[in-house]
C-alpha positions as CSV (number, residue, x, y, z in Angstrom):
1,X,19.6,-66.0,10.2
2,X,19.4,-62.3,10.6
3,X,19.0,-59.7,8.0
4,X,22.5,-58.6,8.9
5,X,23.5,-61.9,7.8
6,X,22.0,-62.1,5.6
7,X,23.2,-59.2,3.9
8,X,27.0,-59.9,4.8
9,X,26.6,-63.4,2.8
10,X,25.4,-61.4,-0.2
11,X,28.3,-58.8,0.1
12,X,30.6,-62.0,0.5
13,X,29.5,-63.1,-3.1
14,X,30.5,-60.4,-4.5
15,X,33.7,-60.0,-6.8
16,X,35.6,-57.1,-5.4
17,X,34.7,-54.5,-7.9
18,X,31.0,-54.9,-6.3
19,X,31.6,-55.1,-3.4
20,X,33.2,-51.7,-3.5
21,X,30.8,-50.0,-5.3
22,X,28.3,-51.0,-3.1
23,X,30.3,-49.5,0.0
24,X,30.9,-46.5,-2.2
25,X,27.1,-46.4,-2.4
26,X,26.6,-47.1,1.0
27,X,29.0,-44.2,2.0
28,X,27.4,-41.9,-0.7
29,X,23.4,-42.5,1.2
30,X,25.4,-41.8,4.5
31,X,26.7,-38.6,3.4
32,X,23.1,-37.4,1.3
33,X,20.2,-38.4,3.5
34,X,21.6,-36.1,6.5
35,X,22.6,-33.3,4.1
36,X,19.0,-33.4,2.7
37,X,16.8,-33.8,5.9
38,X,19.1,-31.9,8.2
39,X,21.4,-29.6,6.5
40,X,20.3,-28.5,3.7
41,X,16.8,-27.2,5.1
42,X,18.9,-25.8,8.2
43,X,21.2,-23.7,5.0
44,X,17.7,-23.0,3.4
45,X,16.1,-21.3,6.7
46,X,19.2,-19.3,7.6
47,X,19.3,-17.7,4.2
48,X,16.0,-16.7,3.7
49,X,15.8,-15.1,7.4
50,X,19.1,-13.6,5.9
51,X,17.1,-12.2,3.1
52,X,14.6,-10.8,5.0
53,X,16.8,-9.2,7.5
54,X,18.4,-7.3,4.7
55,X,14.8,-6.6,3.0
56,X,13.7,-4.9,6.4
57,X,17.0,-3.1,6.9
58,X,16.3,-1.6,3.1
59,X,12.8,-1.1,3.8
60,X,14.5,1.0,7.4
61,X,16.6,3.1,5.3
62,X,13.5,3.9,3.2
63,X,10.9,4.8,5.4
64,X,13.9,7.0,7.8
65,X,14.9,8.7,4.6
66,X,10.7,9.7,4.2
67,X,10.7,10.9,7.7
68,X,11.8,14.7,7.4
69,X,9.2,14.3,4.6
70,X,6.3,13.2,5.8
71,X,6.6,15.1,9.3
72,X,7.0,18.4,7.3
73,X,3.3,17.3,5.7
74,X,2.1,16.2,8.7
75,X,3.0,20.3,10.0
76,X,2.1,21.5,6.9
77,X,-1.3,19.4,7.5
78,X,-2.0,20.6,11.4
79,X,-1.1,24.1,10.3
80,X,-3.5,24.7,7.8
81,X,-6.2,26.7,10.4
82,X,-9.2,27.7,9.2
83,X,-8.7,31.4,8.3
84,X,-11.2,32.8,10.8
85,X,-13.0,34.0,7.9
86,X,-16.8,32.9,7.6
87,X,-17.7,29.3,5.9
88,X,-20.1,31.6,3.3
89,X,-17.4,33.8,2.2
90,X,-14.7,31.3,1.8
91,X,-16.9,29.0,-0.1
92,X,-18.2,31.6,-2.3
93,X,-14.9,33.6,-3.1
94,X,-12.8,30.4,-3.9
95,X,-15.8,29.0,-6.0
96,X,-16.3,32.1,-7.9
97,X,-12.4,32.2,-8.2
98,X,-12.5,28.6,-9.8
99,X,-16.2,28.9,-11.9
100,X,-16.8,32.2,-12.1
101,X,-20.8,33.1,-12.3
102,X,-21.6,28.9,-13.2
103,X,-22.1,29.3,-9.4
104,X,-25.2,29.6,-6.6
105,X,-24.5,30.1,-3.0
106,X,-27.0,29.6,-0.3
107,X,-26.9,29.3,3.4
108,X,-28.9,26.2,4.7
109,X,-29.7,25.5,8.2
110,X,-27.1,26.5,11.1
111,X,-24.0,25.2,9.8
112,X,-24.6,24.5,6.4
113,X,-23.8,26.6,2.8
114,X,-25.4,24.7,-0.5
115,X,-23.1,25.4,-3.7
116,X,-24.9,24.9,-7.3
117,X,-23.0,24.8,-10.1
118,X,-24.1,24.5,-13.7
119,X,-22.0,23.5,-16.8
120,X,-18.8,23.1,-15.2
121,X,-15.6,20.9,-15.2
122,X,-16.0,17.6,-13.5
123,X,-11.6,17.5,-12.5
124,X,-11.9,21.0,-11.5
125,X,-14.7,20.3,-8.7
126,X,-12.6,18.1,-7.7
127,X,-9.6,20.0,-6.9
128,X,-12.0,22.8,-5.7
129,X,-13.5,20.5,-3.4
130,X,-9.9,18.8,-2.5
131,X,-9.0,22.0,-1.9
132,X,-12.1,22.7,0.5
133,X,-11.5,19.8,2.8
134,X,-7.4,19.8,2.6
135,X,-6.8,23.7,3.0
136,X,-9.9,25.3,4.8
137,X,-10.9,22.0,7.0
138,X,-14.2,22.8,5.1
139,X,-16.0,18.9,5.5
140,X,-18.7,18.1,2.4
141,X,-21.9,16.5,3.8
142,X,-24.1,15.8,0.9
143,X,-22.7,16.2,-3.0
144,X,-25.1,14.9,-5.8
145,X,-23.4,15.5,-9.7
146,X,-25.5,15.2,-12.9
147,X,-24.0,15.0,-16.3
148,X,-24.3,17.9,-19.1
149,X,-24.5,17.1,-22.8
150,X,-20.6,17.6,-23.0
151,X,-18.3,15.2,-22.3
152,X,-16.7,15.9,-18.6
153,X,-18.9,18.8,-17.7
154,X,-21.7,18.4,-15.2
155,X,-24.4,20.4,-12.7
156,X,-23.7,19.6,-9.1
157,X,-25.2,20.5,-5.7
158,X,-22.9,20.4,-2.9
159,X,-23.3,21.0,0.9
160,X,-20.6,21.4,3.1
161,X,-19.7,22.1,6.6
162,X,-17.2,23.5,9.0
């Protein structure tokens, strides 16, 4: 005997109210084992390359609404020329305009200005020397800091370039 027969003799002895919930589960593993190997994965992929269509398209709309932005930096950027005025008297005159006489300036070599400062802000060098790079394409090459006694002040010796 087969195991088809087999399992037609054992659906045979069955009383009818078996018999027909074992087609009912037989019908019921039809229906689920290609829903969850085939279908439901096939749902599953379509909706989350549906989700990230609509991600990118929202991440589109962003980055086209930051255009007119960033190209107006990126102008404002290329603009910003040197001034024509010497590296010596632009570094001097904007650090005595942030310092005041906390300051020494010195020519070094060809190309190169040394700036000493004593007792001053630590955030304000900073913007002063964000300031250098960002606005007068002035590049620092060497920059050593030493802490004061006060909190946030320091002496620093910076070298820059053009």
């Amino acid at each position: 005997m087969s195991i088809k027969d087999d399992i037609k003799a054992q659906i045979e002895h069955l009383n009818d109210r078996e018999r027909r919930m074992v087609y009912a589960a037989v019908i019921a593993i039809a229906i689920f084992i290609p829903y969850q190997f085939i279908w439901a994965p096939i749902v599953d992929t379509a909706q989350e390359r549906k989700e990230s269509v609509e991600k990118k398209e929202r991440d589109l709309i962003w980055m086209k609404s930051k255009a007119p932005e960033i190209q107006r930096l990126s102008r404002a950027t290329s603009s910003a020329k040197p001034s024509g005025k010497s590296l010596y008297g632009v570094v001097e005159k904007t650090a005595r305009a942030k310092f005041g006489e906390a300051i020494r300036v010195q020519q070094e070599g060809k190309k190169g200005i040394r700036i000493q400062l004593k007792d001053v802000s630590f955030d304000t060098l900073m913007i002063w020397m964000d300031d250098l790079q960002y606005r007068h394409q002035i590049v620092v090459k060497d920059f050593k800091i030493d802490k004061e006694k006060t909190v946030g002040r320091i002496r620093a010796s910076i070298l820059v370039e053009s």
